[in-house]
C-alpha positions as CSV (number, residue, x, y, z in Angstrom):
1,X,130.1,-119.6,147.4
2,X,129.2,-120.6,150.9
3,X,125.7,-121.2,149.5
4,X,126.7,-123.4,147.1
5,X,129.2,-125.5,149.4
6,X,125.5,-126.0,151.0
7,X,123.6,-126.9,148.5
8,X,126.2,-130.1,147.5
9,X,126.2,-131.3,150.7
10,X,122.4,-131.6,151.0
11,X,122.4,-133.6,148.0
12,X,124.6,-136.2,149.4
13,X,122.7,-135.7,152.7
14,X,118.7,-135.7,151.6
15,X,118.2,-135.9,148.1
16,X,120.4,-138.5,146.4
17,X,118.0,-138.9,143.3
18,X,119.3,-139.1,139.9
19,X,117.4,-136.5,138.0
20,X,117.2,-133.9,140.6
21,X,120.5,-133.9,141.2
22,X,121.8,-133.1,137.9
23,X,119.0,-130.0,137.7
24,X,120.8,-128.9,141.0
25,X,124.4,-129.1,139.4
26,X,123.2,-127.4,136.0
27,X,121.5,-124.4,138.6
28,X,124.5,-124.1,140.8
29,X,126.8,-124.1,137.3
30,X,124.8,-120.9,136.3
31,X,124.8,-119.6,139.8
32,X,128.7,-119.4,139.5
33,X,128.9,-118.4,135.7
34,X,126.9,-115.5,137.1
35,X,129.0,-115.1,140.4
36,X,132.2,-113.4,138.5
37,X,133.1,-110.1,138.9
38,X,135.0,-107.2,137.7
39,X,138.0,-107.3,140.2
40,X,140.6,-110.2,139.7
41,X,140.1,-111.4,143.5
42,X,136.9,-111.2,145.2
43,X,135.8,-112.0,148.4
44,X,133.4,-115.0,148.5
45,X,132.4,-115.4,152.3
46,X,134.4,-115.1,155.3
47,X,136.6,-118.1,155.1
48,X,137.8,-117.8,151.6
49,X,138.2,-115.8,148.5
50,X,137.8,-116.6,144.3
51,X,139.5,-115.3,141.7
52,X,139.6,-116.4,137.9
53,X,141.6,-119.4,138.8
54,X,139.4,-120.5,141.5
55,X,136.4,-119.8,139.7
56,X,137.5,-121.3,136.4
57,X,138.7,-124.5,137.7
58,X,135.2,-124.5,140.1
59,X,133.3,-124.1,136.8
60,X,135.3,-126.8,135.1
61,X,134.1,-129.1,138.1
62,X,130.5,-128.4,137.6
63,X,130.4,-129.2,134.1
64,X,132.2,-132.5,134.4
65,X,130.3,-133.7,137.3
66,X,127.2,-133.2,135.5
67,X,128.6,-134.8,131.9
68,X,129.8,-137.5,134.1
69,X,126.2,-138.2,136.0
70,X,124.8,-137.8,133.0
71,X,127.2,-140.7,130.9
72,X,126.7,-143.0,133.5
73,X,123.1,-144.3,132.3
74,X,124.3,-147.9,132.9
75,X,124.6,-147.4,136.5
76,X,121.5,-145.9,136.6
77,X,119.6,-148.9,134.8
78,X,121.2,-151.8,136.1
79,X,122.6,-150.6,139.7
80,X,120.8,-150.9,142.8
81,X,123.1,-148.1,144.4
82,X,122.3,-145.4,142.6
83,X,121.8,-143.5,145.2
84,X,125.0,-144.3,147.0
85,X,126.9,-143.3,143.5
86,X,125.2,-140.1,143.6
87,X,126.3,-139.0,147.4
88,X,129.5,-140.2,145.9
89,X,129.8,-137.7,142.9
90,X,128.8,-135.0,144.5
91,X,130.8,-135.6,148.1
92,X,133.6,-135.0,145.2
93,X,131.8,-131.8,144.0
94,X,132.0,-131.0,146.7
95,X,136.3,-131.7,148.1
96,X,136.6,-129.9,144.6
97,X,135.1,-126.6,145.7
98,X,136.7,-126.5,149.2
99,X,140.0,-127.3,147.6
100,X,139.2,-124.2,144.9
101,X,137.8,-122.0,147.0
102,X,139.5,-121.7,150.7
103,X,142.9,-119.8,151.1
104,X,144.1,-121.6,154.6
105,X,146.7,-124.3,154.1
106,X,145.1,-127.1,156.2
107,X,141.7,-126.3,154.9
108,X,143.0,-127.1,150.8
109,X,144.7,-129.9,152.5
110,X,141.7,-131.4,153.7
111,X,139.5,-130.5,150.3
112,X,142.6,-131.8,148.6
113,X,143.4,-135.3,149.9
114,X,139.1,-135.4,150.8
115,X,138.7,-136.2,147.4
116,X,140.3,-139.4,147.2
117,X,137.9,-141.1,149.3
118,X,134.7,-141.1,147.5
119,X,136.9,-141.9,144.1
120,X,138.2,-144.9,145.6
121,X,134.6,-145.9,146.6
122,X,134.0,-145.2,143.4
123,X,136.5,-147.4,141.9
124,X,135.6,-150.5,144.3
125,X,132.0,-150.2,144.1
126,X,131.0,-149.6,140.4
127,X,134.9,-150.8,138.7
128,X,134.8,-153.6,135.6
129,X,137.4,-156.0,136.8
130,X,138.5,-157.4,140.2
131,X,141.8,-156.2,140.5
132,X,139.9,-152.5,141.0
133,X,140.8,-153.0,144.4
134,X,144.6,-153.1,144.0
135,X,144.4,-150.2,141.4
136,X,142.1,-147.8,144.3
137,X,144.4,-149.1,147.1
138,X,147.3,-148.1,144.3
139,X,146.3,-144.5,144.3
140,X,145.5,-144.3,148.1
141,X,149.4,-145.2,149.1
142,X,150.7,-143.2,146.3
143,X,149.2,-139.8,146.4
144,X,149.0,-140.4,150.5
145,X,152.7,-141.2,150.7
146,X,153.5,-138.3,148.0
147,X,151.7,-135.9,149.9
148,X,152.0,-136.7,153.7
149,X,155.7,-134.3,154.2
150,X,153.0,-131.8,153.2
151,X,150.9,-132.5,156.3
152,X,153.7,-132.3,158.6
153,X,155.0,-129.0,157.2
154,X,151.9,-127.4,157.4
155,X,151.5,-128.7,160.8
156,X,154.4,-127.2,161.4
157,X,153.6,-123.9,160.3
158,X,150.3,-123.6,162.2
159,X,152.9,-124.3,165.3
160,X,154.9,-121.0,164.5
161,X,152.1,-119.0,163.3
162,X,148.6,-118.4,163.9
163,X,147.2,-119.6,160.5
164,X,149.3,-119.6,157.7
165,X,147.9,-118.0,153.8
166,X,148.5,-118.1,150.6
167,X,149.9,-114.5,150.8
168,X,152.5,-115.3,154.2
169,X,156.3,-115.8,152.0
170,X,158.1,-116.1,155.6
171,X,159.7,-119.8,154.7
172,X,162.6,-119.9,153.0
173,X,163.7,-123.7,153.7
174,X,164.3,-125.7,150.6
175,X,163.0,-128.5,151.6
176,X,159.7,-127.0,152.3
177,X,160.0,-126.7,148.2
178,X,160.7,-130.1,148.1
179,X,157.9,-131.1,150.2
180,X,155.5,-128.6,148.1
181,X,156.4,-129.8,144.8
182,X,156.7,-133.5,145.5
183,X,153.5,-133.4,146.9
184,X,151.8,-131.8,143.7
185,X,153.7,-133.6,141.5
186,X,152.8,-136.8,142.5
187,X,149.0,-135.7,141.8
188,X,149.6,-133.8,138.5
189,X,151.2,-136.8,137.6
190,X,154.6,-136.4,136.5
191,X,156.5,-139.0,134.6
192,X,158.0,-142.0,137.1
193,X,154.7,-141.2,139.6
194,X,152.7,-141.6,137.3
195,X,151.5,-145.6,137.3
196,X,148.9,-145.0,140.2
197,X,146.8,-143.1,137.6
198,X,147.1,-145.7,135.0
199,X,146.3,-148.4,136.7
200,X,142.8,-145.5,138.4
201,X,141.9,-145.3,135.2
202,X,142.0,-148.6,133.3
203,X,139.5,-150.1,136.5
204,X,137.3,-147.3,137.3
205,X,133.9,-146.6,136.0
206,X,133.1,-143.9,133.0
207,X,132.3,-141.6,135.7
208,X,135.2,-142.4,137.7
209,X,137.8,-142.3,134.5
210,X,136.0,-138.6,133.5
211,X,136.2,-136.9,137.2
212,X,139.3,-138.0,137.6
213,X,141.3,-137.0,134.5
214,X,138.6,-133.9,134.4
215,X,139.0,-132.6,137.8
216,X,140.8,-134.2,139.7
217,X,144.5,-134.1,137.9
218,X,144.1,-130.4,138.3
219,X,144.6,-130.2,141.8
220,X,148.0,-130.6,141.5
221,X,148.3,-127.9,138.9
222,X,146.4,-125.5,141.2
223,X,148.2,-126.7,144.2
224,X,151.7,-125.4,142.1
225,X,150.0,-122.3,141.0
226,X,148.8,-121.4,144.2
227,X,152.0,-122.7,146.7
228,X,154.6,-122.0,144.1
229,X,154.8,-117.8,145.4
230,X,155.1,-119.0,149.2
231,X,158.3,-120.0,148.7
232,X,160.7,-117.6,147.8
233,X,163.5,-120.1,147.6
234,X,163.5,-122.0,144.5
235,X,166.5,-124.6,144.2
236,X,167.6,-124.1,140.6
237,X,169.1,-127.0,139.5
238,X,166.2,-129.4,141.0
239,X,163.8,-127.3,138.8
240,X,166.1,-127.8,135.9
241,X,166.3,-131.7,136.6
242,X,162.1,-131.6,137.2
243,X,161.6,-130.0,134.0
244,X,163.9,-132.4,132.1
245,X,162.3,-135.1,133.6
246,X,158.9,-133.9,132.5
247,X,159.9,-133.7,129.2
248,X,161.9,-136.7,128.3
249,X,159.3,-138.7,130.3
250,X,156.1,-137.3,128.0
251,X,158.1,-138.0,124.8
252,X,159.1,-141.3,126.6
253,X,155.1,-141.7,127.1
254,X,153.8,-140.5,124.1
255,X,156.2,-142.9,121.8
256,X,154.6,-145.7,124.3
257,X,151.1,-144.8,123.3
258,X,151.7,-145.8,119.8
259,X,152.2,-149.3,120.9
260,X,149.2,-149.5,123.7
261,X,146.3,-151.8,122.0
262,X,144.2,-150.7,125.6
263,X,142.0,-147.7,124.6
264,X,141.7,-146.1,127.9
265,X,144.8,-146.9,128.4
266,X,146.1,-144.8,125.7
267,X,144.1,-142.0,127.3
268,X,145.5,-142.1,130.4
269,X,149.0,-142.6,128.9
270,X,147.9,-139.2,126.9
271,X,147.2,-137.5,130.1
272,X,150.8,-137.3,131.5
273,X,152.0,-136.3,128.7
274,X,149.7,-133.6,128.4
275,X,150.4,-132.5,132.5
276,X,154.0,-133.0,131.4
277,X,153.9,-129.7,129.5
278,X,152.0,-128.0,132.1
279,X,154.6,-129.1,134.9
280,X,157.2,-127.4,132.8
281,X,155.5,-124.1,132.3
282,X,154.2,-123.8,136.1
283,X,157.6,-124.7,137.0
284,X,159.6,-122.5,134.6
285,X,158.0,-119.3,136.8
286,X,156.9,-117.2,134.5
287,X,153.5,-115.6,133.6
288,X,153.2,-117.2,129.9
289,X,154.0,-120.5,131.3
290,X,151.4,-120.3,134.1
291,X,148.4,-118.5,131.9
292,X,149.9,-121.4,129.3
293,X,149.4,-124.2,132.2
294,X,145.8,-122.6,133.3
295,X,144.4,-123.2,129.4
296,X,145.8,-126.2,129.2
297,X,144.4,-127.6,132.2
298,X,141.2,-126.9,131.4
299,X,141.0,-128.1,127.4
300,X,142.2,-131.3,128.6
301,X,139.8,-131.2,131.2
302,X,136.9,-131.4,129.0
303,X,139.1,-132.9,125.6
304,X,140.0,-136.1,128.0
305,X,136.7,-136.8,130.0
306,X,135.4,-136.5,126.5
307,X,137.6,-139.5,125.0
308,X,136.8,-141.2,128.3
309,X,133.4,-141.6,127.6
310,X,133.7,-142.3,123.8
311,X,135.6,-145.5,125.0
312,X,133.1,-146.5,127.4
313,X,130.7,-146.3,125.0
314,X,132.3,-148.4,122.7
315,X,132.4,-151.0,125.6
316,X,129.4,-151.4,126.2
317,X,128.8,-152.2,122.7
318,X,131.4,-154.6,122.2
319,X,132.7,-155.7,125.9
320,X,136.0,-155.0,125.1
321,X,138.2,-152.0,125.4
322,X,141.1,-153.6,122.9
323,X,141.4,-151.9,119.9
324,X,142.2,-155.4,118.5
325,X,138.6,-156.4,119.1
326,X,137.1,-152.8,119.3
327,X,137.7,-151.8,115.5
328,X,135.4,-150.9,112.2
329,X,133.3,-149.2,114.4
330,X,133.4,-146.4,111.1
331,X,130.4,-148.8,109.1
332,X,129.2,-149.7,112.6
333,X,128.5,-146.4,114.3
334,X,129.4,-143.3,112.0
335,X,127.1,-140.9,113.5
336,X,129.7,-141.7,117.1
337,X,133.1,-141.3,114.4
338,X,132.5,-138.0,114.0
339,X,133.1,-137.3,117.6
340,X,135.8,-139.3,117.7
341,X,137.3,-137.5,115.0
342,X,136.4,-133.7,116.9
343,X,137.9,-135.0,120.5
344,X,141.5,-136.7,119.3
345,X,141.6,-133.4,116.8
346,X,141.1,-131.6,120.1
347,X,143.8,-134.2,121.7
348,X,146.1,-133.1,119.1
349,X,146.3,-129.4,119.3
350,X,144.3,-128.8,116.0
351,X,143.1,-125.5,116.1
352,X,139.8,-124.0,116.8
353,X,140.7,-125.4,120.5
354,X,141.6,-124.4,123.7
355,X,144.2,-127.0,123.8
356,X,145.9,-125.2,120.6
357,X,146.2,-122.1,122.6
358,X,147.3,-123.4,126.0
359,X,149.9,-125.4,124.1
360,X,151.6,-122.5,121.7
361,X,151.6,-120.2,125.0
362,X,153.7,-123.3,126.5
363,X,156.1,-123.9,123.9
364,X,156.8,-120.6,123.3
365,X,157.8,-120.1,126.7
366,X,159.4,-123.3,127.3
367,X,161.8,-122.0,123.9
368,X,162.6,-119.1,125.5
369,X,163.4,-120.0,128.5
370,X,166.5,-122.8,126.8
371,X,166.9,-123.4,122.7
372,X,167.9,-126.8,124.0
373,X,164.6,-128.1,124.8
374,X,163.2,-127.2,121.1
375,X,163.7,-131.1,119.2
376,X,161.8,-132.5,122.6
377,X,158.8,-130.4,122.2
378,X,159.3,-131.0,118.4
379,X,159.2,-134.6,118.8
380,X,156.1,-134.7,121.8
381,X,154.2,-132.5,119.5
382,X,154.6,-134.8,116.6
383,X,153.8,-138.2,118.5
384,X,151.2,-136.4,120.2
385,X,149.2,-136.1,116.7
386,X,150.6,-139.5,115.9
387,X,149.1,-141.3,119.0
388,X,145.9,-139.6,118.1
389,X,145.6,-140.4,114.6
390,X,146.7,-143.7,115.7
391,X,143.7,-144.8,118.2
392,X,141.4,-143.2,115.4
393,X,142.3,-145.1,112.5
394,X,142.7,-148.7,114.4
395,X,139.1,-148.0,115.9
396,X,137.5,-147.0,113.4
397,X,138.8,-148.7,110.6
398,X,139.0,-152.1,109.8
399,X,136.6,-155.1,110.1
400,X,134.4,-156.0,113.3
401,X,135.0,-159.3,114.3
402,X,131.8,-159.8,115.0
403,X,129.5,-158.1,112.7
404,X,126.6,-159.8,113.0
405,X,125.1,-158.7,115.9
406,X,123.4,-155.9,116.6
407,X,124.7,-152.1,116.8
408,X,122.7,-149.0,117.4
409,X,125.2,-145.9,115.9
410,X,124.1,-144.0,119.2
411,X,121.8,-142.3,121.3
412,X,120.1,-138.8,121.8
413,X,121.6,-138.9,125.1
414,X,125.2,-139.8,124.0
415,X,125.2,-137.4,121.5
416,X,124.6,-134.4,123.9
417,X,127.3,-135.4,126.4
418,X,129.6,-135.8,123.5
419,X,128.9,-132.0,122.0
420,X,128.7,-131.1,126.1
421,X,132.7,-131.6,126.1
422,X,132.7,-130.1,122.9
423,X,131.2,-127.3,122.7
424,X,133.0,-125.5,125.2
425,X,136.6,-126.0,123.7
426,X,136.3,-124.4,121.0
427,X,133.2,-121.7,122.2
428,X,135.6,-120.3,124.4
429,X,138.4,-120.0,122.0
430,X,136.6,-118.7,119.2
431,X,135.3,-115.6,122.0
432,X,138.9,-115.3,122.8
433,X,139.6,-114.6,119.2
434,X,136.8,-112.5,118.6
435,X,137.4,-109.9,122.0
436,X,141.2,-110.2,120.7
């Protein structure tokens, strides 16, 4: 793991270079498929250790980097940076696999708050509008200010103790609790903290939009999984109120999305929603609602990069990401529908997915654990198909407004990053049927 740490941070150092960078992911991606073992934790070099969490989530990151590189062709034509974008994606790469792979507080700290740097960059250097700024300086203060208590408490630990681990549960403070979750929370996002990422997505690049809801949401899922057994003290009723909030706010969310006309927007919106449910099984502390949270995590990973890119590529063919403008694209591009059609399926829970498993594990849980919560998960569930079918029928259907000019249905290259998000979702699930 060491070795590949290494090899990411010579790219951004010496060889910054478009093609040979993406041959480095795709090696280092097999390097870690291979790299799993038997045992559920392994050691993986002296300053850290893996097990399927780590190394799912480290896998997850590969992958998207590399469909992300890979999407962003525009940058790649037109750009004069493109070496600059390059150090950027994989100085990312790399905050992800510190973050996933060290087991010291202050060093997933670091790897955990590293990360926003080169996204902002990313944001102000290659965004489409010029209120990009506001929206990177937006997530800066948010997930700084959400997280900062975190710094201090930590700092605080390393004053009583020699180095504090994953596997010390000496603190029994509440408000180190409070502290923990906030900080995660604010990153996941969860309803109410949740406008930083909105506003991230709707000015940052194709790249940018697919790392972040990819990657880089997840952090504050694996921050949960990963603090949540430190502390031993778990304040019952602020749970309770957390979890309520979670829900209410995604079905709050998801009956918003049927009224967004912004197509990344909708996403985004999506998104929360979708982290909402995940919140409330990592929170509810048990081990259906965190296996639920893992698969989750890592269908939308792929499902929403995925959906990311489809609307960027409808942008660049019609310079607009309003579905008031951006519609008939069904006689325009079909060959591109059809993905379309796969990814909001995926969005929606239909099943072969990941996202159909992760979600019954979820709900299952989150019924047994109170009746009362079963007509909100009803009702997300049912707008959550609606907001889908939704952006696919105002898209796709319809009448371009301007249908004269010229359209190309899409490229080989689109086509493979499309069927690269694809693929795995329902790969995966279709092994897990078969070794079940």
């Amino acid at each position: 793991m060491l070795s590949m740490l290494m090899g990411v941070f010579s790219v951004v150092v010496l060889m910054s270079v478009w093609g040979e960078s993406l041959v480095w992911v795709m090696l280092m991606s097999g390097l870690m498929v291979m790299s799993s073992s038997d045992s559920l934790v392994w050691k993986a070099g002296q300053a850290g250790e893996l097990d399927y969490i780590g190394w799912s989530l480290s896998l997850l990151s590969f992958w998207v980097v590399f469909l992300a590189i890979l999407g962003s062709k525009t940058i790649k034509k037109v750009s004069s940076l493109r070496g600059v974008f390059i150090s950027l994606a994989m100085s990312l790469l790399g905050m992800f696999l510190v973050s996933f792979y060290v087991s010291d507080f202050m060093f997933f700290y670091l790897g955990f708050e590293g990360c926003l740097i080169p996204i902002f960059f990313m944001i102000l250097g290659w965004g489409y509008q010029p209120e990009r700024a506001q929206a990177g300086i937006y997530m800066l203060f948010y997930t700084l200010f959400g997280s900062l208590p975190l710094f201090f408490l930590i700092m605080s630990l390393y004053t009583k103790t020699s180095g504090y681990m994953y596997t010390s549960n000496q603190v029994n403070e509440v408000y180190f609790f409070i502290f923990l979750v906030g900080a995660f929370l604010v990153k996941f996002p969860m309803y109410s903290t949740h406008l930083w990422l909105l506003k991230a997505h709707v000015e940052a690049p194709v790249a940018g939009s697919m790392i972040l809801a990819g990657v880089m949401l997840k952090l504050g899922g694996y921050g949960l999984i990963r603090f949540l057994p430190v502390c031993p003290v778990k304040p019952l009723l602020l749970v309770e109120m957390i979890i309520c909030l979670s829900l209410w706010g995604g079905l709050l969310l998801s009956l918003s999305c049927l009224r967004q006309m912004d197509m990344k927007l909708l996403i985004a919106s999506s998104s929360v929603v979708h982290m909402g449910l995940c919140i409330v099984g990592l929170l509810a502390l048990s081990d259906w609602g965190f296996k639920g949270a893992m698969v989750v995590m890592i269908g939308h990973g792929l499902c929403s990069s995925g959906l990311f890119y489809l609307a960027n590529v409808v942008y660049e063919r019609s310079h607009s990401r309003s579905m008031a403008v951006s519609k008939g694209f069904l006689t325009l591009m079909p060959s591109m529908c059809l993905w379309w059609f796969i990814l909001l399926g995926v969005n929606m829970a239909s099943p072969p997915s990941l996202n159909l498993l992760g979600e019954i594990m979820l709900i299952s849980m989150l019924v047994s654990w109170s009746k009362c919560t079963v007509g909100v998960v009803m009702a997300m569930s049912f707008f959550s198909a609606g907001y889908s079918l939704y952006l696919f029928s105002l898209s796709q259907h319809g009448v371009y407004l301007n249908s004269k000019s010229g359209f190309h249905s899409g490229g080989m290259l689109e086509y493979l990053v499309c069927a690269g998000h694809w693929v795995p979702l329902n790969v995966v699930i279709l092994c897990v049927v078969w070794l079940v």
